[in-house]
Biotite code that builds the C-alpha atoms (Angstrom):
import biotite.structure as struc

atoms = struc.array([
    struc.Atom([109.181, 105.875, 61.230], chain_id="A", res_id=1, res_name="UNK", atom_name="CA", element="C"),
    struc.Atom([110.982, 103.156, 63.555], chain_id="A", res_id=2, res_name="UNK", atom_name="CA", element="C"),
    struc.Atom([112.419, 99.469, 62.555], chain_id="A", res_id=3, res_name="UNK", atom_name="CA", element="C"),
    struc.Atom([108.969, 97.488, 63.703], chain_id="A", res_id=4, res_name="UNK", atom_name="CA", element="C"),
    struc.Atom([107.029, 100.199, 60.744], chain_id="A", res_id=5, res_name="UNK", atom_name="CA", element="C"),
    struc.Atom([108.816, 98.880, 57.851], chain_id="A", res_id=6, res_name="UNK", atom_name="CA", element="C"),
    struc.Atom([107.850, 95.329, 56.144], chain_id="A", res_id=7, res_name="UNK", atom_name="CA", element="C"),
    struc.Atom([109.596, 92.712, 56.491], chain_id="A", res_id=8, res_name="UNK", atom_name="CA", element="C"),
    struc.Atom([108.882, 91.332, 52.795], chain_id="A", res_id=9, res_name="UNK", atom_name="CA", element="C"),
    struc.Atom([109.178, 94.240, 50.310], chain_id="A", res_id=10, res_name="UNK", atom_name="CA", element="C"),
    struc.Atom([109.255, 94.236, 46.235], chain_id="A", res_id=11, res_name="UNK", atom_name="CA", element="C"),
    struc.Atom([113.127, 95.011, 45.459], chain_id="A", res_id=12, res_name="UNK", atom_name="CA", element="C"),
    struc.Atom([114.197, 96.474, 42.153], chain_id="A", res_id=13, res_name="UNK", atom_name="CA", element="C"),
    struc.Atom([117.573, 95.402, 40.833], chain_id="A", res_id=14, res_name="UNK", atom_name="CA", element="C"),
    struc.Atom([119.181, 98.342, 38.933], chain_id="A", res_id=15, res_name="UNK", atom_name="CA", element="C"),
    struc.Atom([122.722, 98.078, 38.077], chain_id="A", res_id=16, res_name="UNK", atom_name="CA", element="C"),
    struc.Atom([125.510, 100.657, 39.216], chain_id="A", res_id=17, res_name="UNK", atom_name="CA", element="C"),
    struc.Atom([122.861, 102.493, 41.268], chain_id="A", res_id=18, res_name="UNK", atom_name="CA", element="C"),
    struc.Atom([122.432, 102.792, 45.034], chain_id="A", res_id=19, res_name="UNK", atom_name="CA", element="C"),
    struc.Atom([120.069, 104.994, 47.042], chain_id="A", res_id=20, res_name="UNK", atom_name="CA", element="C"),
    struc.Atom([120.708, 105.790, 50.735], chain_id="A", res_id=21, res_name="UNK", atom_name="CA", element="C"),
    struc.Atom([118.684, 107.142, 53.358], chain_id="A", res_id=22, res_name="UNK", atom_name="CA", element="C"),
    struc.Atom([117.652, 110.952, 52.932], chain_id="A", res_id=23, res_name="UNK", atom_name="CA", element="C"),
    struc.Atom([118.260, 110.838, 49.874], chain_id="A", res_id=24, res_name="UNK", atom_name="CA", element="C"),
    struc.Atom([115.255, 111.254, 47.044], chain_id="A", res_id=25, res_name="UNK", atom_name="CA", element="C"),
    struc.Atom([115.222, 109.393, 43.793], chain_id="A", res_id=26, res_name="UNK", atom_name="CA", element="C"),
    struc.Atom([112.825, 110.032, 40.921], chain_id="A", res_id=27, res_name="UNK", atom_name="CA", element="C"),
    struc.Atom([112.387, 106.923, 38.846], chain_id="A", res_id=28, res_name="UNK", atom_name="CA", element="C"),
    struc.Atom([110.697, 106.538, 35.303], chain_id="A", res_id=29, res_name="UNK", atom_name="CA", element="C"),
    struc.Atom([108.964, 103.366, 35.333], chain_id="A", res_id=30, res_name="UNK", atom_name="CA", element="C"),
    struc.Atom([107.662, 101.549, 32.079], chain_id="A", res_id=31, res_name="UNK", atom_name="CA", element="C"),
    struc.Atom([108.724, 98.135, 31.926], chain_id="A", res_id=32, res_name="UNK", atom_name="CA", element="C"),
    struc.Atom([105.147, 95.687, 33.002], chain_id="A", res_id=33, res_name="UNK", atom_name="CA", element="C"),
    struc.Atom([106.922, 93.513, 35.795], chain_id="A", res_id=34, res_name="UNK", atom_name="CA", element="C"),
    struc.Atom([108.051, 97.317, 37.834], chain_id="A", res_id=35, res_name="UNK", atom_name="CA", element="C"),
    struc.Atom([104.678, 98.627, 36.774], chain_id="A", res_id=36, res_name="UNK", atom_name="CA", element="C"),
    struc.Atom([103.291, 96.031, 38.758], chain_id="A", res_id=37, res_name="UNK", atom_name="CA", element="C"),
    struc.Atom([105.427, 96.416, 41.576], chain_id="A", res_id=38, res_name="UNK", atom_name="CA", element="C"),
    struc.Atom([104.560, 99.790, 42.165], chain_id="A", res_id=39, res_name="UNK", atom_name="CA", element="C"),
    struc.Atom([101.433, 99.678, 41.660], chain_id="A", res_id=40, res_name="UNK", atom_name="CA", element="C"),
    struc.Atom([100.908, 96.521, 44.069], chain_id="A", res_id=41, res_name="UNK", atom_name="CA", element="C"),
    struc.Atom([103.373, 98.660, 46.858], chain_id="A", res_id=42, res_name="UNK", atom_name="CA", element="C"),
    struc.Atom([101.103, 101.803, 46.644], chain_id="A", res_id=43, res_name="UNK", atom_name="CA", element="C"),
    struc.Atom([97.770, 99.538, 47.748], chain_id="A", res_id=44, res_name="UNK", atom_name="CA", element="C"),
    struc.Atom([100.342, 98.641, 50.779], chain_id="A", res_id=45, res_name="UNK", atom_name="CA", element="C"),
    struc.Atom([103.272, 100.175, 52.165], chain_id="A", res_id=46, res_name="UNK", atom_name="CA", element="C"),
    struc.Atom([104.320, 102.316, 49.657], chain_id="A", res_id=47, res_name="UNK", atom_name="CA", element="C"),
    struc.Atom([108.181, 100.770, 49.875], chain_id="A", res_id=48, res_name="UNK", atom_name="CA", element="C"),
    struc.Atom([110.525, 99.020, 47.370], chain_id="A", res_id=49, res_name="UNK", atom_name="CA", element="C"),
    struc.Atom([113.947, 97.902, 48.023], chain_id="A", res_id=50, res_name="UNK", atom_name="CA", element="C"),
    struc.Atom([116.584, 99.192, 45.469], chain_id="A", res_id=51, res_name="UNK", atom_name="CA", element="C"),
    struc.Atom([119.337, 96.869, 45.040], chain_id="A", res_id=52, res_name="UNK", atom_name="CA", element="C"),
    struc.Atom([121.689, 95.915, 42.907], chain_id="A", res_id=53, res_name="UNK", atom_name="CA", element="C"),
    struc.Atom([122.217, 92.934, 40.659], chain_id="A", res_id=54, res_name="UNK", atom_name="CA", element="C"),
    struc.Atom([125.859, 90.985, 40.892], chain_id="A", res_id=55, res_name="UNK", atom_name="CA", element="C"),
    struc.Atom([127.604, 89.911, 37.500], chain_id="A", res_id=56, res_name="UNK", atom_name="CA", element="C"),
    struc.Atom([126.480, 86.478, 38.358], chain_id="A", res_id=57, res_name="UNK", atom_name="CA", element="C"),
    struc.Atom([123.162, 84.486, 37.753], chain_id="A", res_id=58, res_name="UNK", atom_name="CA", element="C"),
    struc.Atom([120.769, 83.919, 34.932], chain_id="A", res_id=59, res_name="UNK", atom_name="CA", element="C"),
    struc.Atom([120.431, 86.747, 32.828], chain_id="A", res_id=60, res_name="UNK", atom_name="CA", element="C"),
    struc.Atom([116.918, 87.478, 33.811], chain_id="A", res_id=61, res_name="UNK", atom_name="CA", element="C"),
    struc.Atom([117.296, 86.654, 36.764], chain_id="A", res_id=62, res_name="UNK", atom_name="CA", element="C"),
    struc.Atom([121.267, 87.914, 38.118], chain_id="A", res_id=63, res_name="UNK", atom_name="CA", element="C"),
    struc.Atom([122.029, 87.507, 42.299], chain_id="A", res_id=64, res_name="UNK", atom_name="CA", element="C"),
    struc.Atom([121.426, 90.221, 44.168], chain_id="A", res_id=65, res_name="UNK", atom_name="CA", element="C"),
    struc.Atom([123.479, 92.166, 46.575], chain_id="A", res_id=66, res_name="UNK", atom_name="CA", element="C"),
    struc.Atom([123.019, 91.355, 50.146], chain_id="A", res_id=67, res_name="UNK", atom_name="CA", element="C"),
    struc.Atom([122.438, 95.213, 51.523], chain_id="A", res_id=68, res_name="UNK", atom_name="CA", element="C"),
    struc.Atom([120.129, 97.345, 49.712], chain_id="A", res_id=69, res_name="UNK", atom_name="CA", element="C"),
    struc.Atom([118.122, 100.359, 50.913], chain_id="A", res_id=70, res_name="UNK", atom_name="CA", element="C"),
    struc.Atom([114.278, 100.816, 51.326], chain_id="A", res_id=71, res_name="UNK", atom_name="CA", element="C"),
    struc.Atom([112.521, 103.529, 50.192], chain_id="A", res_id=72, res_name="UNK", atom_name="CA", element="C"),
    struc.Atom([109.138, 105.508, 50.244], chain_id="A", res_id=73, res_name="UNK", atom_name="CA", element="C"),
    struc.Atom([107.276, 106.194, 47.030], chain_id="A", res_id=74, res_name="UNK", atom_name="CA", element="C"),
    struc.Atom([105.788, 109.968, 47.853], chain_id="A", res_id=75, res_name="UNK", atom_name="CA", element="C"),
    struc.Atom([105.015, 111.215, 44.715], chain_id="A", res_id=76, res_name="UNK", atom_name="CA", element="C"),
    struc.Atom([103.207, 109.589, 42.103], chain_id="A", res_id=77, res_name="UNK", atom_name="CA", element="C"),
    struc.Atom([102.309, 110.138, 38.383], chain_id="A", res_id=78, res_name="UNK", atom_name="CA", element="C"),
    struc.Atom([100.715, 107.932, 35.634], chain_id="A", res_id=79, res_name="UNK", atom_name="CA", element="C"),
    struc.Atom([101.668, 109.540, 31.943], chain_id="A", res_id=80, res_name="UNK", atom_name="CA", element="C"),
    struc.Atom([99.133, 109.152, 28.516], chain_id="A", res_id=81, res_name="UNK", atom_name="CA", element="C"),
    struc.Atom([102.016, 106.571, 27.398], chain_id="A", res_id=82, res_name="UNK", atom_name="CA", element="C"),
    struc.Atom([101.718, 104.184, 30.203], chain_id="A", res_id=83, res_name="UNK", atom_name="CA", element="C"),
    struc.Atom([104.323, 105.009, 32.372], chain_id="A", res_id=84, res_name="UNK", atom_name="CA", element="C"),
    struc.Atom([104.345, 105.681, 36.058], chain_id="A", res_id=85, res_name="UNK", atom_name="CA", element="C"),
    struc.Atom([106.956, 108.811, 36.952], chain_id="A", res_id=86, res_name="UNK", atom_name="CA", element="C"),
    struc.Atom([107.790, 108.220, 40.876], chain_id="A", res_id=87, res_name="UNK", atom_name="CA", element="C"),
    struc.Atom([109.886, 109.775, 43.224], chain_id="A", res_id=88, res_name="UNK", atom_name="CA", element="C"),
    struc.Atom([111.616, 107.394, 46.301], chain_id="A", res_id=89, res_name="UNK", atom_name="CA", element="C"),
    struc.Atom([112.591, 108.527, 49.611], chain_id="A", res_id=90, res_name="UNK", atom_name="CA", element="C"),
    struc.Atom([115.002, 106.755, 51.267], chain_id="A", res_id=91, res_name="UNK", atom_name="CA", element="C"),
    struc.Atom([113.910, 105.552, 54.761], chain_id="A", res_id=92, res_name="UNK", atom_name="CA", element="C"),
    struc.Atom([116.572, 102.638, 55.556], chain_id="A", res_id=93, res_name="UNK", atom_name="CA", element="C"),
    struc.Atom([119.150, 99.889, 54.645], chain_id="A", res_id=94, res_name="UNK", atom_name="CA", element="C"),
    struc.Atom([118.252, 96.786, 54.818], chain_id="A", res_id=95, res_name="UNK", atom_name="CA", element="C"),
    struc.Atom([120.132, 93.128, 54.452], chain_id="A", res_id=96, res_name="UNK", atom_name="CA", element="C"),
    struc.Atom([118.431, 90.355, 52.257], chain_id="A", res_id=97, res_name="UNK", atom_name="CA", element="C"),
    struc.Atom([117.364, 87.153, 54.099], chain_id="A", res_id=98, res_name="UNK", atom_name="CA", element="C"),
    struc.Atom([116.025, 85.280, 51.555], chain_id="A", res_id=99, res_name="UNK", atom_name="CA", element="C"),
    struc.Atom([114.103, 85.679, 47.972], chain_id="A", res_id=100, res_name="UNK", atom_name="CA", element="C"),
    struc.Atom([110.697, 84.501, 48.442], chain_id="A", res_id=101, res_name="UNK", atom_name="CA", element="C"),
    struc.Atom([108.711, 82.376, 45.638], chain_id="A", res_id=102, res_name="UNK", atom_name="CA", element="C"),
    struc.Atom([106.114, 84.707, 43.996], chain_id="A", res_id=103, res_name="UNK", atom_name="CA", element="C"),
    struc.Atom([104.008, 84.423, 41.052], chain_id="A", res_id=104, res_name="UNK", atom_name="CA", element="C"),
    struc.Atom([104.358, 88.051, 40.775], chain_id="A", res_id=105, res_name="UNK", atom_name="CA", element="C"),
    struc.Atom([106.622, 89.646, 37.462], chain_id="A", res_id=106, res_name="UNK", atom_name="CA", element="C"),
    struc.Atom([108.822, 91.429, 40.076], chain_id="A", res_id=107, res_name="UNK", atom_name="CA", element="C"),
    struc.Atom([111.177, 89.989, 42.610], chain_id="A", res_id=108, res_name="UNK", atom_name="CA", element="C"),
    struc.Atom([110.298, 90.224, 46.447], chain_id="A", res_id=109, res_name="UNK", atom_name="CA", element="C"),
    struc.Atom([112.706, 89.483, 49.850], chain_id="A", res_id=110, res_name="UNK", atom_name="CA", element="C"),
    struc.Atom([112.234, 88.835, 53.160], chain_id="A", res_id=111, res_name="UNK", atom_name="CA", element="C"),
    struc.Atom([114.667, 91.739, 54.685], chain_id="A", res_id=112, res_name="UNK", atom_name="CA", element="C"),
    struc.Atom([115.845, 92.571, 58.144], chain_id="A", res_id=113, res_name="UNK", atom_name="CA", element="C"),
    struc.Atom([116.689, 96.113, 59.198], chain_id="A", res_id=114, res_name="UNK", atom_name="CA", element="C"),
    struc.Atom([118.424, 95.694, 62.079], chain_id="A", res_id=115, res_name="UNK", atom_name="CA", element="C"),
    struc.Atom([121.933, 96.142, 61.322], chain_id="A", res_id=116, res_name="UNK", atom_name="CA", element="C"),
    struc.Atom([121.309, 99.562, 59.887], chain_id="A", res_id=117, res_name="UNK", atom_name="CA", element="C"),
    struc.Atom([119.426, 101.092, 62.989], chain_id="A", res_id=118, res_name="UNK", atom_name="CA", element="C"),
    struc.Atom([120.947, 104.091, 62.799], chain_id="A", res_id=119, res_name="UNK", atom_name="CA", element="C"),
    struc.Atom([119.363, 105.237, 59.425], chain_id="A", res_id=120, res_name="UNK", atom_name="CA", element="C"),
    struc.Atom([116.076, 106.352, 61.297], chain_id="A", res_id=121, res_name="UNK", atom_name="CA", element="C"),
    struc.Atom([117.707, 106.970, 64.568], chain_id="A", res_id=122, res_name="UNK", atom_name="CA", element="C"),
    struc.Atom([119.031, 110.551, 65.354], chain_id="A", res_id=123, res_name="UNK", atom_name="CA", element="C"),
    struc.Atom([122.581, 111.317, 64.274], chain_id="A", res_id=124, res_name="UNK", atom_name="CA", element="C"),
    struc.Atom([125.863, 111.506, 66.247], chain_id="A", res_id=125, res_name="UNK", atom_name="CA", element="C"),
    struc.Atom([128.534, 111.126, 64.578], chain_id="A", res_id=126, res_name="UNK", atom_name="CA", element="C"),
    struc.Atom([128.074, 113.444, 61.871], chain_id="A", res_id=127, res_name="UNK", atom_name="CA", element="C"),
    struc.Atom([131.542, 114.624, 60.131], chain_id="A", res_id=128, res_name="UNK", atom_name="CA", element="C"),
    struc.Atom([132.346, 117.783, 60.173], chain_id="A", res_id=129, res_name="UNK", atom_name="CA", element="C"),
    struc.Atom([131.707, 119.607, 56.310], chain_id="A", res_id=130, res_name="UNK", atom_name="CA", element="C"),
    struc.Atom([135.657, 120.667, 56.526], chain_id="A", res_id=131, res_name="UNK", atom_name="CA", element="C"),
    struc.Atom([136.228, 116.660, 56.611], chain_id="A", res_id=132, res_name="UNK", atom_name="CA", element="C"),
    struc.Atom([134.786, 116.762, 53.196], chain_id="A", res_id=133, res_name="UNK", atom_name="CA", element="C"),
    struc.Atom([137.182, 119.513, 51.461], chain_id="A", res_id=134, res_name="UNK", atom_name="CA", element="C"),
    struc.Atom([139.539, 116.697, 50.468], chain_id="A", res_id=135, res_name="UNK", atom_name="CA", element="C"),
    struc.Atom([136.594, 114.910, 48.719], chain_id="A", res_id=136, res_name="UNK", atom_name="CA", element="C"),
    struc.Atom([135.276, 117.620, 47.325], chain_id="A", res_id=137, res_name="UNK", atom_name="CA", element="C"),
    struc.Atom([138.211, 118.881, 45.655], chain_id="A", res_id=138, res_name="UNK", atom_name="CA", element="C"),
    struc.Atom([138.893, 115.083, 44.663], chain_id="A", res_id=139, res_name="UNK", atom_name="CA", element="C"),
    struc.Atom([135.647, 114.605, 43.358], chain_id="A", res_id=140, res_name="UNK", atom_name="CA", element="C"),
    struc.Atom([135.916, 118.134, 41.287], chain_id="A", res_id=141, res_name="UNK", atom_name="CA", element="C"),
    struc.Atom([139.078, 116.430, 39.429], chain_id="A", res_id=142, res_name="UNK", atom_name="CA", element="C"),
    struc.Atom([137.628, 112.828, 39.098], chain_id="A", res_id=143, res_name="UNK", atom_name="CA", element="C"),
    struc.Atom([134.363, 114.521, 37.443], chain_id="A", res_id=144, res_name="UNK", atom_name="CA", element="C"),
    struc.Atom([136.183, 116.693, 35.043], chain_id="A", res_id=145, res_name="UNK", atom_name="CA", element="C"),
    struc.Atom([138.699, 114.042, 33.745], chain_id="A", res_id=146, res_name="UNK", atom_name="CA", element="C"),
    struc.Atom([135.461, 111.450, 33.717], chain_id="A", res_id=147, res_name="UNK", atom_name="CA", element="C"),
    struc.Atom([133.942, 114.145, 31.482], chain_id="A", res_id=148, res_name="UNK", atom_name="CA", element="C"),
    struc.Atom([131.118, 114.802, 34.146], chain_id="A", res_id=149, res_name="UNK", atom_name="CA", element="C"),
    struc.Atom([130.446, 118.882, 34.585], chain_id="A", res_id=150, res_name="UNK", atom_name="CA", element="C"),
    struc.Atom([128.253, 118.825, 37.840], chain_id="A", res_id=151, res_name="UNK", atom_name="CA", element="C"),
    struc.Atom([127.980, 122.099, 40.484], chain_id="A", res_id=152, res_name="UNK", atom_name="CA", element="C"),
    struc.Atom([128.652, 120.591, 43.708], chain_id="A", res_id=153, res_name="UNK", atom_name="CA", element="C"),
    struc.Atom([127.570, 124.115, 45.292], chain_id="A", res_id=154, res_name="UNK", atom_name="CA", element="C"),
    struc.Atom([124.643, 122.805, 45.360], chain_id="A", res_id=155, res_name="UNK", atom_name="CA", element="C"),
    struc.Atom([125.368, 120.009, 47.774], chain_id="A", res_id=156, res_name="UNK", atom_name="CA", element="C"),
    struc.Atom([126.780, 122.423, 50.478], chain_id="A", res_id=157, res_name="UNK", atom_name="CA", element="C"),
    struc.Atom([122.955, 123.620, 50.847], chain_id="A", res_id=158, res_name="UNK", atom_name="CA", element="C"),
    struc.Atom([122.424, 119.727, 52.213], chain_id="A", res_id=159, res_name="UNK", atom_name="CA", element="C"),
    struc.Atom([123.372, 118.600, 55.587], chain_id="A", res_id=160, res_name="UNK", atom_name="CA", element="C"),
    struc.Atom([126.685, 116.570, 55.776], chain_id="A", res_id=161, res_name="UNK", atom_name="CA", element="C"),
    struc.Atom([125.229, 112.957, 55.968], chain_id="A", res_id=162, res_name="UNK", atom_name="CA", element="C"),
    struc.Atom([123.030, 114.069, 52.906], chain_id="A", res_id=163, res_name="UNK", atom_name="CA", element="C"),
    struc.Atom([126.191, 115.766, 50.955], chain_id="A", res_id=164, res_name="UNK", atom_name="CA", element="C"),
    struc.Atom([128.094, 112.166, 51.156], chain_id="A", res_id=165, res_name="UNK", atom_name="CA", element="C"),
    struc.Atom([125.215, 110.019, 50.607], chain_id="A", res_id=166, res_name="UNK", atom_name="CA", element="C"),
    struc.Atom([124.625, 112.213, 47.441], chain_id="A", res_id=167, res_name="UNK", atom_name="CA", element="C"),
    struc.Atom([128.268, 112.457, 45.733], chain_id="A", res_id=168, res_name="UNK", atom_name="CA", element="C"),
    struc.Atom([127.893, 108.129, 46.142], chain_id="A", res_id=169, res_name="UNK", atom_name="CA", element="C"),
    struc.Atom([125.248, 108.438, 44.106], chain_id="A", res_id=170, res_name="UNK", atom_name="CA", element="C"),
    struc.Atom([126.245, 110.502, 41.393], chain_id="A", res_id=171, res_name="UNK", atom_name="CA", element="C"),
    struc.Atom([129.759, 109.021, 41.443], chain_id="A", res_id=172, res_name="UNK", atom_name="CA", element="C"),
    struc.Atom([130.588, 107.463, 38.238], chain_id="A", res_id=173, res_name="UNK", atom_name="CA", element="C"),
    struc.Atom([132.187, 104.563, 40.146], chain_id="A", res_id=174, res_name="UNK", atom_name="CA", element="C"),
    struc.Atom([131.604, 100.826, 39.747], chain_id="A", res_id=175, res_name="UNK", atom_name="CA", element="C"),
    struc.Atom([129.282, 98.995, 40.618], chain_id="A", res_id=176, res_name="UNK", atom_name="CA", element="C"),
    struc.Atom([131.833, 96.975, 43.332], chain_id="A", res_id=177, res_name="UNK", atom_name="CA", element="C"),
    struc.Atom([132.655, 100.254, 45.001], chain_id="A", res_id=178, res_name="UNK", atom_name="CA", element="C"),
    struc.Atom([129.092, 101.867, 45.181], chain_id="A", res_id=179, res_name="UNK", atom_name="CA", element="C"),
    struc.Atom([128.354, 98.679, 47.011], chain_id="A", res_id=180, res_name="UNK", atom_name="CA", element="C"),
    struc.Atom([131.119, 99.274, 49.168], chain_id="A", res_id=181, res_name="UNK", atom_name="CA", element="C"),
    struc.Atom([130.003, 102.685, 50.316], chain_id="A", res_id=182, res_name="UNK", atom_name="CA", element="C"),
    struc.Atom([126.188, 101.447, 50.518], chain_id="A", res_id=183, res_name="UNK", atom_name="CA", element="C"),
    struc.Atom([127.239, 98.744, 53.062], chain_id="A", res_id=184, res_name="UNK", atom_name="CA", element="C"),
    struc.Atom([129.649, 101.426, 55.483], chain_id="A", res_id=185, res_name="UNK", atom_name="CA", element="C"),
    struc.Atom([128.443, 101.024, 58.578], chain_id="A", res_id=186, res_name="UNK", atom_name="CA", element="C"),
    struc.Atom([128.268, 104.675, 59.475], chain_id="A", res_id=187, res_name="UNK", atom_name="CA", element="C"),
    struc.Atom([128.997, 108.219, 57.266], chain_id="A", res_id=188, res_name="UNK", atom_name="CA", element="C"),
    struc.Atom([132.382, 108.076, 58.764], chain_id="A", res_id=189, res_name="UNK", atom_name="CA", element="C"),
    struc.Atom([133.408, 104.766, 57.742], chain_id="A", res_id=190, res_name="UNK", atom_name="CA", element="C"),
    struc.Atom([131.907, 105.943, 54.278], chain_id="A", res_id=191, res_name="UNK", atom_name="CA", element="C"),
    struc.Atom([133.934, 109.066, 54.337], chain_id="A", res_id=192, res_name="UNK", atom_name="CA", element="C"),
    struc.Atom([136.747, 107.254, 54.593], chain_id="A", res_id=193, res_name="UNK", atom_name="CA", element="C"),
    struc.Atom([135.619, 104.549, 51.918], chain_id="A", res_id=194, res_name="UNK", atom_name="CA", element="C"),
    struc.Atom([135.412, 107.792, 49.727], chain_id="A", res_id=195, res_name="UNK", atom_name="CA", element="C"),
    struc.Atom([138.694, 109.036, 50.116], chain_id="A", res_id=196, res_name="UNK", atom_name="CA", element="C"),
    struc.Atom([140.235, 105.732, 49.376], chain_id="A", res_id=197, res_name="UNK", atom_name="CA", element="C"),
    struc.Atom([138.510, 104.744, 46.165], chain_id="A", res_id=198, res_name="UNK", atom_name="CA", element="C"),
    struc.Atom([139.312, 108.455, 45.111], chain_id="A", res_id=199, res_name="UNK", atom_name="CA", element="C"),
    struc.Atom([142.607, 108.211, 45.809], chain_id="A", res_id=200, res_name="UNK", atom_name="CA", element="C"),
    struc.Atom([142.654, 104.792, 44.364], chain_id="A", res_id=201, res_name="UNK", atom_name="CA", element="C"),
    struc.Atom([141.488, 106.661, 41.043], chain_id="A", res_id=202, res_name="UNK", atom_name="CA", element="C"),
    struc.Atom([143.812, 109.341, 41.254], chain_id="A", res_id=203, res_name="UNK", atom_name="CA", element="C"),
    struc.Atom([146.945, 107.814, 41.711], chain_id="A", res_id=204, res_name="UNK", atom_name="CA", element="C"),
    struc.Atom([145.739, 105.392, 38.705], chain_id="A", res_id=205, res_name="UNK", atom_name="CA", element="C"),
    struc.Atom([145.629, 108.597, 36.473], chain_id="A", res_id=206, res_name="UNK", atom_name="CA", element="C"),
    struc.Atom([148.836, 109.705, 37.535], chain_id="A", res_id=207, res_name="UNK", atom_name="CA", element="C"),
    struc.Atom([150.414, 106.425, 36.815], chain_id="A", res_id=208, res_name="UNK", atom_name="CA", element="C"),
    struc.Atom([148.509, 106.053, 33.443], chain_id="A", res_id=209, res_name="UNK", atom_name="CA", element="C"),
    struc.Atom([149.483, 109.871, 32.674], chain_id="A", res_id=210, res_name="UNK", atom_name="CA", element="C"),
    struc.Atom([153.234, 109.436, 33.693], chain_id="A", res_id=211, res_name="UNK", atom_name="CA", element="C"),
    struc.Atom([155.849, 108.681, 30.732], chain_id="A", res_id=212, res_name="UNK", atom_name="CA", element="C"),
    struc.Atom([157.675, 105.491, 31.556], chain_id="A", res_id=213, res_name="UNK", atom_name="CA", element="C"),
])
């Protein structure tokens, strides 16, 4: 898929404290009638939705959105006896919010651009090397176990290294101002080294909050 395949007005779906990058697959439980709409409407189409996430500001049903988000491709789809609609999302690409377009739809749509983020669907290279990612690892091990998170990050060295990065800012238990921050890196190294600061950032806050004064 290149830039001039994907819409340019796509259905987004605000969900707090949760990004999705590119490569990366997302199964999502859908039962609420505005998103049952949405995906229903974007499988007679494109088969895309935005995933973004709502700021702390704006109405309440209605909160401002995030500038960057990421577009993804519904490729698996299954309506349960209850009603709901079980999908899984690829992630194809990043996109930055233009405007909110007027709608009489339940959902929210933008008009996006995808430009900035070409190298999503462009061939890699500047991948980090997997040693880069020892420090995070090991990092990650000790901000999961003190969070109270058991996860088996084995499984993530079966993934390529782009795909092993993109994943741990997913699962992260970190806020919803720092996922943003690692959504919106520019490249995997820049997020890398977004990574290693807000862990550090976390560690040295346990040390200080461990340490008797």
């Amino acid at each position: 898929m290149n830039i001039q395949e994907l819409p340019k007005t796509i259905p987004v779906f605000p969900l707090s404290n949760f990004i999705m990058f590119p490569e990366t697959t997302v199964p999502l439980n859908i039962f609420e009638p505005r998103y049952l709409q949405m995906v229903n409407d974007s499988m007679k189409k494109h088969r895309m939705i935005g995933m973004i996430q709502p700021k702390k500001s704006g109405i309440l049903k209605k909160p401002d959105l995030y500038e960057i988000g990421c577009a993804g491709k519904i490729t698996s789809f299954n309506e349960t006896e209850d009603g709901r609609i079980l999908i899984i999302l690829n992630g194809i690409c990043r996109f930055k919010v233009k405007s909110e377009t007027n709608s009489e739809k339940l959902y929210r749509q933008c008009d996006v651009e995808y430009e900035d983020f070409m190298g999503d669907i462009t061939k890699k290279t500047n991948e980090v090397n997997f040693s880069d990612l020892n420090l995070i690892l090991n990092n990650m091990k000790t901000f999961f176990k003190k969070q109270g998170y058991i996860v088996n990050l084995k499984d993530l060295e079966k993934k390529n290294l782009s795909q092993t990065l993109n994943d741990l800012s997913m699962a992260s238990p970190f806020s919803l101002e720092e996922k943003q921050i690692l959504l919106e890196s520019q490249n995997i190294n820049i997020r890398k080294e977004k990574m290693e600061q807000i862990l550090k950032n976390y560690i040295i806050d346990e040390f200080e909050n461990t340490t008797i004064q």
